[in-house]
MISE-21632 format. One record per residue (C-alpha): residue in three letters; x, z, y. Coordinates in Angstrom, 2 decimals, padded with zeros to 5 digits. Each point is the difference from the previous one (the first is absolute). Layout:
N
+---------+---------+---------+---------+
: residuo :       x :       z :       y :
+---------+---------+---------+---------+
:     ALA :       X :       Z :       Y :
...
+---------+---------+---------+---------+
This chain:
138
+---------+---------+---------+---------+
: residuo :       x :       z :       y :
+---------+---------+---------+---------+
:     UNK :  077.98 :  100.32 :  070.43 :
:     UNK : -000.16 : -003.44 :  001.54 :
:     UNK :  003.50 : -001.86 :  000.11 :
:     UNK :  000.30 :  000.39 :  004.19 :
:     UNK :  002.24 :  002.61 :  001.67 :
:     UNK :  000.01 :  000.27 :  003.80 :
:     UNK :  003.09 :  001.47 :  000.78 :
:     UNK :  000.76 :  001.26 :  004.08 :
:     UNK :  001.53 :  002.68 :  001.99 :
:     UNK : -001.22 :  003.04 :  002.85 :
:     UNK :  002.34 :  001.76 :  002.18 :
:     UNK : -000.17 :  003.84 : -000.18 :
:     UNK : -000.99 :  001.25 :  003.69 :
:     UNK :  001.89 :  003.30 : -000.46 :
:     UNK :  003.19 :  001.77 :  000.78 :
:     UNK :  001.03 : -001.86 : -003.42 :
:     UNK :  000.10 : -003.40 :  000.60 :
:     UNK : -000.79 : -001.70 : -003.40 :
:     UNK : -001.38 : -002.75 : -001.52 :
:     UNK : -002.89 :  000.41 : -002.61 :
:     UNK :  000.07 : -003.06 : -002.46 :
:     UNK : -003.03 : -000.79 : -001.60 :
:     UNK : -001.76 : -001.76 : -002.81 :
:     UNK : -003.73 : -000.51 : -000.63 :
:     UNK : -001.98 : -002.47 : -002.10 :
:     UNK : -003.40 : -000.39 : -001.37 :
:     UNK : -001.40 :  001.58 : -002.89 :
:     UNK : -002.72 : -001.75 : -002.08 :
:     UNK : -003.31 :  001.01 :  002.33 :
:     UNK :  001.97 : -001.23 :  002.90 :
:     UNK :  000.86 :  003.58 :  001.26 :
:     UNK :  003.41 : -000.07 :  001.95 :
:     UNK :  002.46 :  002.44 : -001.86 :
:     UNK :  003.50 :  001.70 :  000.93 :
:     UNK :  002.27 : -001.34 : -002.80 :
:     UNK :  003.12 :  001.76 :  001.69 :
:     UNK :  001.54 :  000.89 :  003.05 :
:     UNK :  003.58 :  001.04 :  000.96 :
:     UNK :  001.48 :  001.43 :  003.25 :
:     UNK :  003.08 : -001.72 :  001.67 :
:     UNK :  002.66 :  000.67 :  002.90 :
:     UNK : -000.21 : -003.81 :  001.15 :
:     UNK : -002.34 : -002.86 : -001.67 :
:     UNK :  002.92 : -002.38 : -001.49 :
:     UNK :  000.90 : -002.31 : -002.76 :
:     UNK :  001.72 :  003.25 : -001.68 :
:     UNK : -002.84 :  002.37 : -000.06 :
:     UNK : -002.66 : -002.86 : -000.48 :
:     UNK :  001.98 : -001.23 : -003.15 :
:     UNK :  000.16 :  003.94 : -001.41 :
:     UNK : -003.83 :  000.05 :  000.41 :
:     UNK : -001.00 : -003.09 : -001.42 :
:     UNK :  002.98 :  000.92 : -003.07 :
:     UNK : -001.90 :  002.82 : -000.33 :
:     UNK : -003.79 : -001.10 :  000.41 :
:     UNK :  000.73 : -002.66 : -002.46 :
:     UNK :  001.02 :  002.43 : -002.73 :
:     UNK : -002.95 :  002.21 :  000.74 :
:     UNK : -002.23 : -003.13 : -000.61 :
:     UNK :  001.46 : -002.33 : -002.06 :
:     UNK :  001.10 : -003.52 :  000.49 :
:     UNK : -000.60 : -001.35 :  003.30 :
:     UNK :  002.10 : -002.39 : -000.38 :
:     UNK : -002.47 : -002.79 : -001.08 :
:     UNK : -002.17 : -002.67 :  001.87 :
:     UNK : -003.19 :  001.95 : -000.64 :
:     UNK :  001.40 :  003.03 :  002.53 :
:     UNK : -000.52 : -000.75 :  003.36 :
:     UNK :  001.55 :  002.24 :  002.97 :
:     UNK : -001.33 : -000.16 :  002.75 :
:     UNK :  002.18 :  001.03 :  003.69 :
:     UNK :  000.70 : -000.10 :  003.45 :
:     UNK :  003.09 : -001.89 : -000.22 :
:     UNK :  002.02 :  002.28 :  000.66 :
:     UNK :  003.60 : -000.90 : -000.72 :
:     UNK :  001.40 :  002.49 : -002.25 :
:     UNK : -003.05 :  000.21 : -002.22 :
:     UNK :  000.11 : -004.01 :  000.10 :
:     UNK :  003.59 :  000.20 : -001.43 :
:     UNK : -001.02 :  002.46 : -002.31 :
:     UNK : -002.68 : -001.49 : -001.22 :
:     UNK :  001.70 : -003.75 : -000.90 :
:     UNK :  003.14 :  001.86 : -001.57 :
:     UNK : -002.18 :  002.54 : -002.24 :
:     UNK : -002.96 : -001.93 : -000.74 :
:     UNK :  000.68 : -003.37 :  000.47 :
:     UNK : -003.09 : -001.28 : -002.34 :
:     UNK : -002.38 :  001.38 :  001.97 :
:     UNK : -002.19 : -001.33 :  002.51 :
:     UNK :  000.42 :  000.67 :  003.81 :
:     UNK : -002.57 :  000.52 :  002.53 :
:     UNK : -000.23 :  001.17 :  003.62 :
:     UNK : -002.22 :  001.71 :  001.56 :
:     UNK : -001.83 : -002.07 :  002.42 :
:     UNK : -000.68 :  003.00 :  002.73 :
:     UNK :  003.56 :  000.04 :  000.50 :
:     UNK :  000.93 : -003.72 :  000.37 :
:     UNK : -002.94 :  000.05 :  002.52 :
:     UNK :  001.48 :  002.75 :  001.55 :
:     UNK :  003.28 : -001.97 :  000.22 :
:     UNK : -001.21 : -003.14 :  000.97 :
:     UNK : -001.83 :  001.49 :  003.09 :
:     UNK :  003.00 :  001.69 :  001.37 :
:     UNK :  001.89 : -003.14 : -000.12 :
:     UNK : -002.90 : -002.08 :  001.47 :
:     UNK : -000.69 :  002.75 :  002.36 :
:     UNK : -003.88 : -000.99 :  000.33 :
:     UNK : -002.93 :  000.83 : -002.54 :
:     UNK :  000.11 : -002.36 : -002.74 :
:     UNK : -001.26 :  002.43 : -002.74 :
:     UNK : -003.51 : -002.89 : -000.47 :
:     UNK :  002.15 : -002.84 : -000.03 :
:     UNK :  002.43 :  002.00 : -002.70 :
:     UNK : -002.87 :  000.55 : -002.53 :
:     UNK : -001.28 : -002.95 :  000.61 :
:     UNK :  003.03 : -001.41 : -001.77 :
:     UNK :  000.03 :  003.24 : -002.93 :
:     UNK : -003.66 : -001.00 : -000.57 :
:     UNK :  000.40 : -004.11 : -000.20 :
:     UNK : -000.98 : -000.96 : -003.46 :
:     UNK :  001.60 : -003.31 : -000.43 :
:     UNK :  003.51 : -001.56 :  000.89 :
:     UNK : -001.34 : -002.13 :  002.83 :
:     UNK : -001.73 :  002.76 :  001.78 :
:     UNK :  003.19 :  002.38 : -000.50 :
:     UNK :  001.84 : -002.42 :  002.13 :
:     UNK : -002.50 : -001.05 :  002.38 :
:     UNK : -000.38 :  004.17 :  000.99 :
:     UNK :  003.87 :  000.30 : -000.18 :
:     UNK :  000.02 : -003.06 :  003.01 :
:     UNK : -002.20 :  001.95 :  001.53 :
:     UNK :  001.90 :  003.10 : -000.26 :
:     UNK :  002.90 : -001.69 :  000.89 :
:     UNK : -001.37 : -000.96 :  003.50 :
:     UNK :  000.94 :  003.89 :  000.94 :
:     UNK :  003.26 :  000.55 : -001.42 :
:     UNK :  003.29 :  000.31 :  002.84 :
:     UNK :  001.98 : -002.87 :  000.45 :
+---------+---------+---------+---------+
């Protein structure tokens, strides 16, 4: 298995209310692959920390550089993640921070937003962040 995990949440649509917590990564051929999933009354520091506890002794050590999780940002699994497995390398998922950034803009800036993910130098990065910047409130 490669060393990324993208970790996230769905809320159950039932009488129940629950949260499924899941983990997926990518296996050698680049197929996507369940690596473990959990169900939860709330999505919270507490039963974030108890999966990744327990999805770290299922796999090993992923509490090294190599390992990189990637999320939404959510609080509790951002907690959980720099308490537990503080080695490891953090990344968010760009949907969401798009997602995020347009509800505070309140206009359509998705082109301008991946303009910036996709710059491939320092000096582009920030000339696509000015121009990104142009929309945000006040």
């Amino acid at each position: 298995m490669r060393p990324f995990i993208a970790l996230d949440a769905a809320f159950t649509k039932v009488i129940h209310h629950y949260v499924l917590l899941v983990a997926v990564g990518q296996d050698a051929n680049n197929e996507t692959i369940a690596l473990a999933w959990g169900v939860a009354p709330v999505e919270n520091y507490d039963h974030w920390g108890w999966f990744i506890e327990n999805l770290d002794d299922a796999l090993g050590s992923l509490n090294n550089r190599k390992t990189v999780l990637m999320s939404d940002r959510q609080k509790g699994l951002n907690l959980a993640i720099s308490r537990l497995l503080p080695q490891a390398t953090e990344a968010y998922c760009c949907k969401h921070i798009e997602r995020n950034i347009e509800a505070l803009c309140k206009v359509d800036v998705s082109a301008k937003f991946w303009a910036v993910v996709r710059a491939c130098n320092h000096a582009e990065f920030m000339e696509r962040m000015e121009q990104l910047r142009e929309h945000s409130p006040k």
